[in-house]
N, C-alpha and C positions, 0 to 999 in steps of 0.2 A: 626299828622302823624300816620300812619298805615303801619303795618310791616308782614307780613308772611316769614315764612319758607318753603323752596323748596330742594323737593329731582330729582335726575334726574335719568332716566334709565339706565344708570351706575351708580349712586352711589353717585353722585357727589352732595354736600349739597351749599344750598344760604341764603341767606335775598335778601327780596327785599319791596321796598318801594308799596304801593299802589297808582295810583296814577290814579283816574275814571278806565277806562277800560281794563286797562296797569299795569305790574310791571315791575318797575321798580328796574334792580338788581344789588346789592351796590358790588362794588370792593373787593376782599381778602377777603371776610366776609364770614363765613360758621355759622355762629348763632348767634340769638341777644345776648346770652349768650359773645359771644365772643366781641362780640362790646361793651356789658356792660364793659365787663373787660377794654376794650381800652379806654373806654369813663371815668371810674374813674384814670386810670393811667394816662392821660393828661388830668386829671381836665377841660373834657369836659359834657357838657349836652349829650344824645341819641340821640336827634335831630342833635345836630351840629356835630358828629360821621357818624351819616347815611346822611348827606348831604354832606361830604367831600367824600364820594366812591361812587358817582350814576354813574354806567353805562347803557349799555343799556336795553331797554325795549323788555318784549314778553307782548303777547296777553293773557287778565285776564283769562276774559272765560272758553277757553281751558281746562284751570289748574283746575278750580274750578270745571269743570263738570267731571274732570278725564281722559280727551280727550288731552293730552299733555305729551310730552317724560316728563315734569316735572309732581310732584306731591303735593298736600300738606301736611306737617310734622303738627303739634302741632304749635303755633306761636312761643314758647321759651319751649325749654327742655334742661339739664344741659348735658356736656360731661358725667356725671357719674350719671346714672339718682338716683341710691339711697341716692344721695347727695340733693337731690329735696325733698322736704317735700311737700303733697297734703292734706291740710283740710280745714275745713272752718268753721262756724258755723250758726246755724238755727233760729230761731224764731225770726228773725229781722225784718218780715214783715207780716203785720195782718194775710192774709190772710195762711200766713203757718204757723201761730197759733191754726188759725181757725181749720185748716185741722187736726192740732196734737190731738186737744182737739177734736175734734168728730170721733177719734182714743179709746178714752178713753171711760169706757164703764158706768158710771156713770156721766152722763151729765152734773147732778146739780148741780155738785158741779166743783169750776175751779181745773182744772188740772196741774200737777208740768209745765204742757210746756205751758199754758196759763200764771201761775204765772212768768216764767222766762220772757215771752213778756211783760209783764206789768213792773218788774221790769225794763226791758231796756227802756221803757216807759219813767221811771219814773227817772232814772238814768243813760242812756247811752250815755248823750249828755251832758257831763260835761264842763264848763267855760275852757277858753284858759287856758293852763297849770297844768289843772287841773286833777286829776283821775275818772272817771268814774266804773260804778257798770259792773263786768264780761259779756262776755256775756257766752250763750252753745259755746262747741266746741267740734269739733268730728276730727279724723282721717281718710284719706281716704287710704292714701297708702304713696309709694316712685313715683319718675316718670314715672315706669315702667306702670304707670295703666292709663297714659294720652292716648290718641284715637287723630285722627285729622278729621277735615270735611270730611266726608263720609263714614269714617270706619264704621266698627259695634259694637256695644256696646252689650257685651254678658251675659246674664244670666246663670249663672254657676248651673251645674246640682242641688245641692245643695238648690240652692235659692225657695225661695216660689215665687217672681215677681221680676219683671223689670220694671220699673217707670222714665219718665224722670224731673228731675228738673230743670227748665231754672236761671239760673242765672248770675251775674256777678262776677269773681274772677280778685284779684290785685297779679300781679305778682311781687315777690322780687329779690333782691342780697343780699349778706352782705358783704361787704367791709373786705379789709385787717383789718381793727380796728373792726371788731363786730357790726358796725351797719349797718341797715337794711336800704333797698333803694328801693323805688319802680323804675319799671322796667315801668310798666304799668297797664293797664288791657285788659281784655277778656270775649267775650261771651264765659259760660261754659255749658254743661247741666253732672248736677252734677249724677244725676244716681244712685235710691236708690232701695233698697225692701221694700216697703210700706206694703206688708204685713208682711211680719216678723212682721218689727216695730210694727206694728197691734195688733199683741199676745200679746205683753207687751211689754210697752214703751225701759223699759232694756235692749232686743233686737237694741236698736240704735243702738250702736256702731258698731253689725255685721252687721247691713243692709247698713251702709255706705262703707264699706269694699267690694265696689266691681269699675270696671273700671268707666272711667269718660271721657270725650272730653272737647275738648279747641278748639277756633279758628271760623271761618281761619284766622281772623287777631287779632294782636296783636295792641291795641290802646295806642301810648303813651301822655300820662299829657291830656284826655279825661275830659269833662264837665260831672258830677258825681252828680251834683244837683238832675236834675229829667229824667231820662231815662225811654221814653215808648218803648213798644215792645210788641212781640204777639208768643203765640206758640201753634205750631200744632203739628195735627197726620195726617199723611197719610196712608190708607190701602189699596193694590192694584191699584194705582195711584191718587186715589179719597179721597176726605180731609174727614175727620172720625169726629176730632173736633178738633175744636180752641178754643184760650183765647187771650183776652187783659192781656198783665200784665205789671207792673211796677215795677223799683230798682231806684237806686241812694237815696242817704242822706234824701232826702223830704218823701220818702218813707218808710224811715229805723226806727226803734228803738232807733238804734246805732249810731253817728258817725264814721266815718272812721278810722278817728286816737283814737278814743276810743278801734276800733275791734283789731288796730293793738296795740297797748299799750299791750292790754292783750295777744296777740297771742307771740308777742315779748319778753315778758318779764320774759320768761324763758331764762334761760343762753345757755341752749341745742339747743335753736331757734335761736342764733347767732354766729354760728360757720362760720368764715372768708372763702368763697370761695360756702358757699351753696347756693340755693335757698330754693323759697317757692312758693309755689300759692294755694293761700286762699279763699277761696267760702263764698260770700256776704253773700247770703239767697237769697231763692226761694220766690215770688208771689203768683204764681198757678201753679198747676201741675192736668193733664188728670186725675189721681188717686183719686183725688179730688171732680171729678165730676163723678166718678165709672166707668171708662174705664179701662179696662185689653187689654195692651196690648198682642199682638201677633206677632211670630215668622215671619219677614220681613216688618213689617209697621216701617213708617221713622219719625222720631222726628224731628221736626224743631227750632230753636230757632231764633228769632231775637231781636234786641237791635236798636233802632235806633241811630245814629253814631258811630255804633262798628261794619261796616263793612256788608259785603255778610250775609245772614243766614245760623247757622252750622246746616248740618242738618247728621243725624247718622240712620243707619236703625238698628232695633234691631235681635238680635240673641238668641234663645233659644236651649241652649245646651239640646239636649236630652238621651247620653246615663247615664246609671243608676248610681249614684253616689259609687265609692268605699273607703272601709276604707282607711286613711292613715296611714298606720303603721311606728312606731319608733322604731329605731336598735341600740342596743347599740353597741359601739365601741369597 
């Protein structure tokens, strides 16, 4: 099952089920958020929640090209979004190893973010019950910094680039008792400064620190094996460059419940009524293959059965960055 969220030109918020060309839109439901909650209070599954409210159906299309008194949201955002935690972590897949390390300006020798792929290599896919070796993990924001298909993902005057990273994030709950629930997951494109990062690797953390997109649809209990898919640029309507890329588990470093064990297993990362949505690791990104982009070309992502492809056009802020000053009280 596949799930988007809808806004309407009043104001008025949905779920609605995907269903081919049609959504269809579920009864009394204003976010999966809220359906999670209903669906753990009657010790129900998501599925069997969003099949007891299917009412009627509008036309996909419409919605998706922007062309509809409805709109698309994010697939899941929390009532209180700085209750949402946004991270994820990196080097789970060769190829944005590859990228790290030829970041690095001494070749010859492996680099810390080659070394940390190798160790998940070597250790990320530990026996049933067992712990596995950490993996990276970065910060990206609270939920205020999610985007939905077609917004624009903006390069903040600040920044040295804007960079898209296609990947897949699992979205959580955490339960009245503290534990963690997957919700689902989603195409994301995670959205970094690759140059920054560039100057020195240390710089990660602030290059992650910028907006991110989710969607349009929300995949719940998704085959996770091996997901192919493909991402593009487009410039002035005309494709600039594409990629094959690939996620899911066959592809990863990691296990899943490995990423999640570690992400988890801070006490702070289970706080009863939060979310979370956590970014897999990227494949390949444009940046990769030395494209800069530029102010109004459109990132595409796709995932094969994770729905429509989300595509964002990007934005560069141009006036001149000013100091922010701190007042004492």
């Amino acid at each position: 099952m596949r799930l988007v969220q809808l806004k309407s030109d009043v104001g008025e918020t949905r779920v609605a089920a995907v269903e081919d060309d049609s959504l269809r839109l579920l009864k009394a439901c204003n976010s999966v958020y809220e359906l999670a909650q209903k669906a753990l209070e009657e010790g129900k599954t998501l599925i069997e929640m969003a099949t007891l409210k299917f009412a009627e159906a509008i036309p996909y299309e419409p919605v998706y090209r922007g062309e509809s008194q409805w709109r698309l949201l994010p697939p899941f955002t929390h009532p209180e979004p700085a209750r949402c935690l946004v991270a994820g972590t990196g080097l789970t897949h060769k190829a944005s190893a590859d990228n790290r390390q030829a970041m690095h300006r001494n070749q010859a020798e492996l680099s810390d973010s080659m070394r940390m792929y190798l160790m998940g290599l070597e250790g990320g896919r530990p026996g049933s019950g067992k712990i596995g070796v950490a993996p990276e993990w970065f910060y990206k924001g609270p939920g205020t910094i999610v985007r939905a298909h077609g917004e624009p993902l903006v390069v903040p005057n600040f920044a040295r680039d804007g960079g898209e990273e296609p990947e897949i994030a699992g979205v959580y709950v955490i339960d009245a008792d503290g534990r963690p629930r997957r919700v689902g997951m989603a195409m994301t494109n995670e959205f970094s400064d690759h140059v920054l990062e560039k100057e020195n690797y240390l710089y990660l953390a602030h290059s992650k620190l910028r907006n991110c997109s989710m969607g349009p649809e929300l995949v719940i209990d998704p085959d996770f094996h091996r997901v192919p898919g493909r991402v593009r640029i487009e410039r002035d309507g005309a494709e600039l460059w594409s990629h094959a890329i690939g996620s899911g588990e066959e592809k990863m470093s990691h296990s899943v419940s490995n990423l999640e064990h570690h992400h988890f297993k801070y006490e702070a990362h289970r706080r009863p009524g939060d979310a979370h949505i956590y970014f897999f690791g990227a494949d390949a990104f444009s940046f990769g293959a030395g494209v800069a982009l530029k102010d109004g070309d459109v990132m595409e992502v796709a995932f094969e059965g994770f729905g429509r492809p989300l595509r964002n056009p990007i934005r560069i802020e141009r006036e001149e960055e000013k100091l922010i000053e701190v007042l004492p009280l």
